[in-house]
C-alpha positions as CSV (number, residue, x, y, z in Angstrom):
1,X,-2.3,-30.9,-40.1
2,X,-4.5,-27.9,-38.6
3,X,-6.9,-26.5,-41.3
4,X,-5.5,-23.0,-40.3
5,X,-3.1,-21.3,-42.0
6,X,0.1,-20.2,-40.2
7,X,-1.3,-16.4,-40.6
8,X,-5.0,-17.0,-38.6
9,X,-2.7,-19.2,-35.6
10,X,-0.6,-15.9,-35.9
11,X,-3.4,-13.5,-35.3
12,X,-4.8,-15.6,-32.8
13,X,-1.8,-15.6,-30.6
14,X,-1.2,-12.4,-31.2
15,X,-4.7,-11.7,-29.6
16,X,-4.0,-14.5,-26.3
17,X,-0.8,-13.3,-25.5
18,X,-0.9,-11.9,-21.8
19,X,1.6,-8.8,-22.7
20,X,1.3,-6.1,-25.3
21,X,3.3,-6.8,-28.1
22,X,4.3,-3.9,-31.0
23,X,6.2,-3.9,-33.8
24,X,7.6,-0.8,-35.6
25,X,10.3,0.8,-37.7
26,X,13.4,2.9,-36.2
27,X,11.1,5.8,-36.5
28,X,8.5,4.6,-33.9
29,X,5.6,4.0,-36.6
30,X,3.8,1.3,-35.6
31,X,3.1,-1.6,-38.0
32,X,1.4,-3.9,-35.8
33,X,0.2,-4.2,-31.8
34,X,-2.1,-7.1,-30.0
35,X,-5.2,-5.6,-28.0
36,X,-3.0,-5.5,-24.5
37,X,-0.6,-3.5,-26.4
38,X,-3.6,-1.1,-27.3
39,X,-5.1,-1.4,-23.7
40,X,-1.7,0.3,-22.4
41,X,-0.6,2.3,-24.6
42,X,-4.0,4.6,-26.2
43,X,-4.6,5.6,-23.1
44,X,-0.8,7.3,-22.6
45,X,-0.7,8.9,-25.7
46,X,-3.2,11.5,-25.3
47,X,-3.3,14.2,-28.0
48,X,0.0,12.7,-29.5
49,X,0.6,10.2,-32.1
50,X,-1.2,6.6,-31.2
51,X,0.2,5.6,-34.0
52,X,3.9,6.5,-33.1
53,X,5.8,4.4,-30.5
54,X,8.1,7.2,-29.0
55,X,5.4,10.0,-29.8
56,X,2.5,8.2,-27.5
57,X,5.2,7.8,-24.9
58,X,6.6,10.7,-24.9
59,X,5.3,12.4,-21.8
60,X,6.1,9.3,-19.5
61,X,9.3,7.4,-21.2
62,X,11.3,10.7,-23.5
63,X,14.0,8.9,-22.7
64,X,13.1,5.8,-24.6
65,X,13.5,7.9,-28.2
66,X,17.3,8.4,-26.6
67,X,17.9,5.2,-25.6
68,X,17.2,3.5,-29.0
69,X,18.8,6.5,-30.8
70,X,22.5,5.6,-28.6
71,X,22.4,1.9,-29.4
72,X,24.8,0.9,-32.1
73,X,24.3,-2.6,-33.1
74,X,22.5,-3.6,-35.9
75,X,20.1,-6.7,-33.8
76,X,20.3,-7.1,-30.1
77,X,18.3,-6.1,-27.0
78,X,18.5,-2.7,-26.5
79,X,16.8,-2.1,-22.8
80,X,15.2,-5.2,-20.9
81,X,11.9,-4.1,-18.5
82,X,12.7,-0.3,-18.4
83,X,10.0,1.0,-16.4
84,X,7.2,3.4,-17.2
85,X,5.6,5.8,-14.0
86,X,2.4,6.2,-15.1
87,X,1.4,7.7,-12.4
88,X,2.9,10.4,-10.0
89,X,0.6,9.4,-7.2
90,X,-1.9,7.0,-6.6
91,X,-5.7,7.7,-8.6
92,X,-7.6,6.3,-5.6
93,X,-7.1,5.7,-1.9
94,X,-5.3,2.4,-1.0
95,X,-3.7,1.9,-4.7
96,X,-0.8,1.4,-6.3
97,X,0.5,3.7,-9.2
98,X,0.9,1.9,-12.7
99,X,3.7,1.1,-13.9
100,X,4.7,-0.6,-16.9
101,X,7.7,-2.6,-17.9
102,X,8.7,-1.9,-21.3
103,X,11.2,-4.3,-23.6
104,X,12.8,-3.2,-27.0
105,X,14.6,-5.4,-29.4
106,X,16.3,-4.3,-32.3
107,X,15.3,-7.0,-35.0
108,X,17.0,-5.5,-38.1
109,X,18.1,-2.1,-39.2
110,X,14.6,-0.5,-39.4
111,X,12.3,-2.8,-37.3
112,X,11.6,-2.7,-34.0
113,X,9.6,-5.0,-31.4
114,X,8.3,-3.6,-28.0
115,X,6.8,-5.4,-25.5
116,X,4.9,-3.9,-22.6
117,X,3.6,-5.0,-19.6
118,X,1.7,-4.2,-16.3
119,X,4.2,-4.3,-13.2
120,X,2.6,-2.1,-10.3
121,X,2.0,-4.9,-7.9
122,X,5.3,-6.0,-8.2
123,X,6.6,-2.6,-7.7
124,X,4.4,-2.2,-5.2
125,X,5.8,-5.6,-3.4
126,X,9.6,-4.2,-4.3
127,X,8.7,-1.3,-2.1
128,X,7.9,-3.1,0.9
129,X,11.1,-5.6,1.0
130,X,13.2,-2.5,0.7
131,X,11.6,-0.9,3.7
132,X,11.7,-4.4,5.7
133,X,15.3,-4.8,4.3
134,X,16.0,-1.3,5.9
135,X,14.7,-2.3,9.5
136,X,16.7,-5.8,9.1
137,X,19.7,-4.3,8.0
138,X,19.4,-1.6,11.4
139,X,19.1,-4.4,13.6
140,X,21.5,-7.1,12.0
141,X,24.0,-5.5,9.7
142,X,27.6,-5.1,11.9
143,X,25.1,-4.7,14.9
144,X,28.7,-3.9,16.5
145,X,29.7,-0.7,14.7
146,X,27.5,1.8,15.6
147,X,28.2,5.1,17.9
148,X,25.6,6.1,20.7
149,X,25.2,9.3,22.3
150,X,23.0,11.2,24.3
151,X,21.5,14.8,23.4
152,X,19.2,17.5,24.8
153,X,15.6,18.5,23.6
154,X,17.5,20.9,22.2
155,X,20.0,18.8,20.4
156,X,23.2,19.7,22.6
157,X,25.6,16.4,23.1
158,X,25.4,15.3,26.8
159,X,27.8,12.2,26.3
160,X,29.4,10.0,23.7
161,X,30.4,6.7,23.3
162,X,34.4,5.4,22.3
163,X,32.9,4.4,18.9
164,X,31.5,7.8,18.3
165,X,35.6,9.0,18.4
166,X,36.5,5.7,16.1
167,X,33.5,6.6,14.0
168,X,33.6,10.5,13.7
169,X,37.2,10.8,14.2
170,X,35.7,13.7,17.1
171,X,37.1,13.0,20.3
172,X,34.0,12.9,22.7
173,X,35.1,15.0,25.5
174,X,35.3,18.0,22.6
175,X,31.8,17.8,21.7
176,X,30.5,17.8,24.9
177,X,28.0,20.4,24.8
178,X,28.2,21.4,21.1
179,X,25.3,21.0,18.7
180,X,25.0,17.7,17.0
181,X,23.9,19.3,13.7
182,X,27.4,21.1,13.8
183,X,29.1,17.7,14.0
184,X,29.9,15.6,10.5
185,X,27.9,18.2,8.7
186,X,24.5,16.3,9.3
187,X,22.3,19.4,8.4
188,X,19.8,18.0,6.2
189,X,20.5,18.1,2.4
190,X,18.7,16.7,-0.8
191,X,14.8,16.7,0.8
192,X,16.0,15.1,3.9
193,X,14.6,16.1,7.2
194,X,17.3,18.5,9.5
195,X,17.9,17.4,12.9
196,X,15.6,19.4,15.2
197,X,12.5,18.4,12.2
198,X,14.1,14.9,13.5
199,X,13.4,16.0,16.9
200,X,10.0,16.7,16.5
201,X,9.1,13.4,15.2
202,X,11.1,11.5,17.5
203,X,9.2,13.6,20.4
204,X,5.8,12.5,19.3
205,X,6.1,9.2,17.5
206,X,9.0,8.0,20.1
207,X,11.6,7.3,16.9
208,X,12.9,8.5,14.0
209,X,15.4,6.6,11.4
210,X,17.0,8.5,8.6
211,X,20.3,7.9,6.2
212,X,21.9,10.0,4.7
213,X,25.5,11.6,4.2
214,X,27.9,12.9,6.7
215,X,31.5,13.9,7.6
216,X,34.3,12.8,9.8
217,X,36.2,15.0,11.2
218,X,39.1,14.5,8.6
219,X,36.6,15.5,5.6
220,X,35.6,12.4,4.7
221,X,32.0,11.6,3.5
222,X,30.3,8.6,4.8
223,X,26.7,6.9,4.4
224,X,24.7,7.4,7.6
225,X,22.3,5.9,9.3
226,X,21.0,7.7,12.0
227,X,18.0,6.5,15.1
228,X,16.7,8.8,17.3
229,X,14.9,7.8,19.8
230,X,13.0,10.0,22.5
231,X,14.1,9.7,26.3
232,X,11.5,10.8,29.2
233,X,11.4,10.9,32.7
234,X,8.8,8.4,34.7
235,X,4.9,9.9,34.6
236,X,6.5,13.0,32.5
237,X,4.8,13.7,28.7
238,X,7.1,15.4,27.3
239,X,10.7,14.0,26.0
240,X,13.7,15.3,28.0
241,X,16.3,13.9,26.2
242,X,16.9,11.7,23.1
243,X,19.1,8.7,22.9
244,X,21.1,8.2,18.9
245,X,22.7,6.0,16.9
246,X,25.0,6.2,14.2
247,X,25.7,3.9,12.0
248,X,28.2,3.7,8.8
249,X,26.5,1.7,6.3
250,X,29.3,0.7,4.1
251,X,26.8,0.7,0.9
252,X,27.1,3.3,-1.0
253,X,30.7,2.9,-3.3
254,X,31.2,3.9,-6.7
255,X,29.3,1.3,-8.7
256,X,26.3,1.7,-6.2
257,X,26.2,5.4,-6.6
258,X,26.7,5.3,-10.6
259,X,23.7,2.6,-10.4
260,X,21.1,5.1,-7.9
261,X,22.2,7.9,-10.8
262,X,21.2,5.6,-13.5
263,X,18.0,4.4,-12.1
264,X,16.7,8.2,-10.5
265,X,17.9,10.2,-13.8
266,X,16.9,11.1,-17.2
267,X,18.7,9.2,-19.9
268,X,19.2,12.4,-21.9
269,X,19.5,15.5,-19.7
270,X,20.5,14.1,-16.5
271,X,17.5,16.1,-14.2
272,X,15.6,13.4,-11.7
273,X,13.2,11.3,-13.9
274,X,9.7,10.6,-13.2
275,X,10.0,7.7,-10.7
276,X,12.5,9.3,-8.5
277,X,10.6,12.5,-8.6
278,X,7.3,10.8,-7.8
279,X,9.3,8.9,-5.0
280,X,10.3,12.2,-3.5
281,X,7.1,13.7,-3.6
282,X,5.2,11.0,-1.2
283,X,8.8,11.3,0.9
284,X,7.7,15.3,1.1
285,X,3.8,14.7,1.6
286,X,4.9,12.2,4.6
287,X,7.0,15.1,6.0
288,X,4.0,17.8,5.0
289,X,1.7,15.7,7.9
290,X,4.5,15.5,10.1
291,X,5.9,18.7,10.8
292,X,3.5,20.8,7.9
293,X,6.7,22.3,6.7
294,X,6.1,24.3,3.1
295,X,6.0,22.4,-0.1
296,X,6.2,24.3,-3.2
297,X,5.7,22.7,-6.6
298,X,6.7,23.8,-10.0
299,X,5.8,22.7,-13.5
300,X,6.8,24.2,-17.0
301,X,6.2,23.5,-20.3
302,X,8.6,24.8,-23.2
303,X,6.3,27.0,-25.6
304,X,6.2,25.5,-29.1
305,X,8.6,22.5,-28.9
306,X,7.2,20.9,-31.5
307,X,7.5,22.7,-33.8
308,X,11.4,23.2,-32.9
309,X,11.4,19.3,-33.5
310,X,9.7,19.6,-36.8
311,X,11.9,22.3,-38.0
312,X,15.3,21.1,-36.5
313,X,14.9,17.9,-35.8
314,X,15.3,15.6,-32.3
315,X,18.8,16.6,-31.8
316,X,18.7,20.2,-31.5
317,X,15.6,19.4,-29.7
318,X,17.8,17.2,-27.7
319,X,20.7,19.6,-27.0
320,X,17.5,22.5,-25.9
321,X,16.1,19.7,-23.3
322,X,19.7,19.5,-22.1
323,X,20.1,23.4,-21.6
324,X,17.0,23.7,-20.1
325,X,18.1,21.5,-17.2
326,X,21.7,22.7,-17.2
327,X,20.5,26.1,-16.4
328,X,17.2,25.4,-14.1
329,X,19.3,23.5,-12.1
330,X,21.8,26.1,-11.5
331,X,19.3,27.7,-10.0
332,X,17.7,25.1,-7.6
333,X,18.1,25.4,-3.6
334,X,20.1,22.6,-1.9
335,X,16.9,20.9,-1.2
336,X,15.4,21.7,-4.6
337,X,14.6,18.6,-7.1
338,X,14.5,19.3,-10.9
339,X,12.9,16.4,-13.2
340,X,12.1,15.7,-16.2
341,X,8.2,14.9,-16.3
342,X,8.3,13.7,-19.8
343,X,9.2,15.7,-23.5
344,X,9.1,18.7,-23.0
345,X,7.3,18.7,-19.4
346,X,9.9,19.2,-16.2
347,X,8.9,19.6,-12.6
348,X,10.3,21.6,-9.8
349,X,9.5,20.6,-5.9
350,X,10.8,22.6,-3.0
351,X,11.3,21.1,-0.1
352,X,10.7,24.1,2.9
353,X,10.1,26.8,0.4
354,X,6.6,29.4,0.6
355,X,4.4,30.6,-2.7
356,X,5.9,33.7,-2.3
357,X,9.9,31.5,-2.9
358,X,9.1,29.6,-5.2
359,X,7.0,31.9,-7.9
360,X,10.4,33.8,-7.6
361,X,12.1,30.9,-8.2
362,X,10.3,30.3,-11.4
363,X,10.4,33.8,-12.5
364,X,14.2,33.2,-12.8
365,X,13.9,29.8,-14.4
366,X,11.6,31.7,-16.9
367,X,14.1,34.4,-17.2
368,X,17.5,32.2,-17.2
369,X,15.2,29.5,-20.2
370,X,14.9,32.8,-22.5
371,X,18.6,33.5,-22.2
372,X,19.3,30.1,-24.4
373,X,20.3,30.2,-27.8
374,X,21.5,27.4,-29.6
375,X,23.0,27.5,-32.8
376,X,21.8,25.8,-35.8
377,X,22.3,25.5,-39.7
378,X,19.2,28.0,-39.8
379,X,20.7,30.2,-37.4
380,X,20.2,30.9,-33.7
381,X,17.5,29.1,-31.9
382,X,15.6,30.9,-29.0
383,X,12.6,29.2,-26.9
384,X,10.4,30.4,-24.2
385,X,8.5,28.4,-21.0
386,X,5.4,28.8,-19.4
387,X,5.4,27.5,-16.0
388,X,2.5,27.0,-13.3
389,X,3.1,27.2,-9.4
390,X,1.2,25.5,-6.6
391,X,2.2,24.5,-3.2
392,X,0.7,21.3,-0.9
393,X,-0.9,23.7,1.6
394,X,-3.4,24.9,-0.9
395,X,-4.9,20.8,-1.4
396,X,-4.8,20.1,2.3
397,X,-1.8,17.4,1.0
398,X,-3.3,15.9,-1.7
399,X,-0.7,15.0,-3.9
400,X,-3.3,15.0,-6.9
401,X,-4.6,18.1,-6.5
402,X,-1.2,19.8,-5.9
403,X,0.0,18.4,-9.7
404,X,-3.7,19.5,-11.1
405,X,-3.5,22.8,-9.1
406,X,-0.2,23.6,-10.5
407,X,-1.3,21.9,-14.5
408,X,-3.8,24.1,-14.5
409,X,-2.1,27.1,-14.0
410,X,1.0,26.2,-16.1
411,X,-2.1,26.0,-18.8
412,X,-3.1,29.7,-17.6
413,X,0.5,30.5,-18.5
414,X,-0.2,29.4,-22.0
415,X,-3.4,31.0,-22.7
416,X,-2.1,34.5,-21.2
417,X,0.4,34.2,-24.2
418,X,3.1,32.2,-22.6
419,X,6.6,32.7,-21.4
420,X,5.4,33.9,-17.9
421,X,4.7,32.5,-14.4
422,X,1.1,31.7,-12.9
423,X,0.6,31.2,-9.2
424,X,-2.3,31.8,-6.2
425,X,-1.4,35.3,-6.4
426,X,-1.6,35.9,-10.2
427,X,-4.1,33.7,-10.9
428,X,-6.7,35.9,-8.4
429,X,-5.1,39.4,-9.4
C-alpha cells in the first residue's frame, strides 16, 4: 500500500498530466486548474478575469459562454475539441498560429470540467491534406465530367466543348464570342478573385484554380471548380489565349453547407468567427501580392459593454451582440466579411475597397450601431462603438501590422471620447 494519500497522488497527477485540466462552477469561477492549464489560459485572459473561465476567454471563444448556456442536460458532454484561434496570423516567419482544442463536460448542475490543449501542428497538418486533397480531387474526381473551352486575353469564348452545353445548359454556338464572366454568373463573390484578376495570375504564374458558385442557364446554382490555364504562341512572352475547365463538384449539399455555416460562424450572432475570418485574411494577403488589389480592414469595439453586462446581464448583452451584426451586416459589400473577433470585439475586411470606402463604411456602421435600442425591465438600452480603420497597403502586407495599425487606432477612437471612426486621414489631421 503506497504511503501516499489518495489526495498527494491526486495533486501529483494533476501536475504530470500533458493537457490543462480546469474545473469550475456553471458561472465559469474556477475552483481548480493543473500548471498546463495555467500555461494556456493566463496568457489569453489579459486584463479580464484569470480567475473566470468564460471571462479569460472571452476575446477568443465568446461563444463558449453560449454554448454552455444552450445545453440542457443536467451531465453530459457539452462540446468535444471546439477550437480556439489564438492567433489571427502567424507571430514569426515560418509558424504556425496557436490554436487550442477546448473540451467541456457538464459533471453536475453547477460544476464544470474543461480541458485544453495545444493543436496548431495538427491544424497546421489538416491544412496541407486539404490543399493536396484539392489537387487529387481536380485530377481524379469524375475526371470525365468536366467542360473545356477556349477564351481570349480578354476573356471572350473562342470555342466550347459538348459538355460545356450538358454542363451549362448554354448551347456553345451562343456563347461564341460573349464574355465568360457573363456566362453562369461567375463574377467573383464572397472575397473570391473575378475572372480577368484570374487572368492576370494565370498570365504570369501559367495557372490558376478557383471554386466557387455558378449558374446554369436554367437558374440553377452549382459548386464550381474552375482551371485556367495560360496558352502562348512558340518563342512569344506573353499569353494569347487561355485554355478552362469547369468542373461541377457535386459537394456542397445541404448537410455540407449547414456544417461550413457551423464551423465558419459565431455560435451566437451568426457573423464569420475568428478562424474563418483569419482564414480569409491570408486568402486576401495572397491576393494583395498577386494583383496588389485594395484591402481595407475594420475593427470596433462597443463602448462600455461591460458595464451593460453588469447592469443587465449576458442576455441583453446577448440580444445587443446580435443587433450589432444584424445591422453591420446589412451594410457590408458583396465581398465584405463581418466577424466576430471575440466579446465585444468584431472585424470588418474589404476585399477591393480604398481608405477613403471603407472609413465611410464605418461611419455608417457607427451611425446604424447608435440607432439600436433594445428594451429592457429598466427601460431602453442605447450603446455606442468606436471603430479603428487600416488598410494592407499601409504595412507593405503584413498581416500583423495591418491588425496593430487598425488596434491602435480603434484605441484612438476611445481616448477621443468614443463613438467615432479613426483612420490614416484622421489620425494625421
Amino acid at each position: 500500500m503506497s504511503d501516499r494519500s489518495s489526495e498527494e497522488e491526486l495533486l501529483e497527477f494533476l501536475y504530470a498530466c500533458p493537457v490543462g485540466l480546469i474545473e469550475c462552477d456553471s458561472s465559469g469561477a474556477i475552483a481548480m486548474m493543473n500548471p498546463h492549464a495555467m500555461q494556456h489560459l493566463l496568457p489569453l485572459a489579459g486584463p479580464r478575469d484569470p480567475g473566470n473561465l468564460f471571462a479569460a476567454l472571452e476575446h477568443h471563444a465568446p461563444e463558449l459562454r453560449s454554448i454552455f448556456a444552450a445545453y440542457a442536460p443536467a451531465t453530459g458532454r457539452i462540446c468535444d475539441g471546439h477550437r480556439i484561434f489564438v492567433d489571427l496570423a502567424t507571430r514569426r516567419r515560418g509558424t504556425a498560429p496557436k490554436v487550442l482544442a477546448c473540451t467541456l463536460v457538464k459533471l453536475g448542475p453547477d460544476r464544470l470540467m474543461a480541458t485544453l490543449s495545444d493543436i496548431s501542428e495538427q491544424v497546421a497538418q489538416e491544412a496541407r491534406l486539404r490543399q493536396a486533397d484539392t489537387w487529387f480531387a481536380t485530377l481524379l474526381d469524375s475526371v470525365s465530367h468536366y467542360a473545356a473551352l477556349t477564351i481570349t486575353p480578354s476573356g471572350e469564348i473562342q470555342s466550347a466543348d459538348a459538355c460545356f452545353a450538358r454542363q451549362t445548359g448554354h448551347a456553345a454556338a451562343d456563347v461564341i464570342g460573349r464574355h465568360l464572366a457573363e456566362i453562369g454568373g461567375s463574377e467573383a463573390s464572397g472575397g473570391d478573385l473575378r475572372l480577368d484578376e484570374q487572368l492576370l495570375i494565370a498570365a504570369r504564374e501559367g495557372w490558376h484554380l478557383q471554386e466557387g458558385w455558378q449558374q446554369r442557364a436554367d437558374g440553377e446554382r452549382y459548386w464550381c471548380q474552375r482551371l485556367v490555364v495560360a496558352r502562348s504562341e512558340r518563342g512569344e512572352p506573353r499569353a494569347s489565349g487561355f485554355s478552362v475547365i469547369l468542373r461541377d463538384v457535386p459537394r456542397r449539399g445541404e448537410a455540407a453547407e449547414d456544417m461550413r455555416r457551423l464551423l465558419n460562424h459565431d455560435h451566437l450572432t451568426g457573423a464569420a468567427n475568428r478562424r474563418h475570418f483569419g482564414e480569409v485574411l491570408k486568402r486576401e494577403q495572397r491576393h494583395w501580392r498577386e494583383l496588389r488589389q485594395s484591402l481595407s480592414l475594420i475593427v470596433l469595439d462597443l463602448d462600455h459593454f461591460k458595464a451593460v453586462n453588469d447592469t443587465h446581464g449576458h442576455p441583453v448583452g446577448d440580444t445587443l451582440l446580435r443587433r450589432v451584426t444584424d445591422v453591420c451586416t446589412a451594410l457590408l459589400p458583396p465581398c465584405g466579411i463581418f466577424a466576430r473577433l471575440g466579446g465585444e470585439e468584431f472585424g470588418v475586411l474589404l476585399p477591393r475597397y480604398d481608405e477613403d470606402q471603407a472609413a465611410a463604411l464605418a461611419e455608417a456602421m457607427r451611425e446604424a450601431i447608435a440607432g439600436i435600442a433594445v428594451d429592457t425591465p429598466r427601460g431602453g438600452l442605447h450603446v455606442t462603438a468606436s471603430l479603428g480603420c487600416a488598410t494592407l497597403n499601409e504595412t507593405d502586407g503584413s498581416i500583423d501590422a495591418l491588425l496593430a495599425l487598425a488596434d491602435d487606432r480603434l484605441y484612438a477612437a476611445k481616448h477621443a471620447g468614443r463613438n467615432r471612426v479613426r483612420s490614416r486621414e484622421t489620425a494625421t489631421a
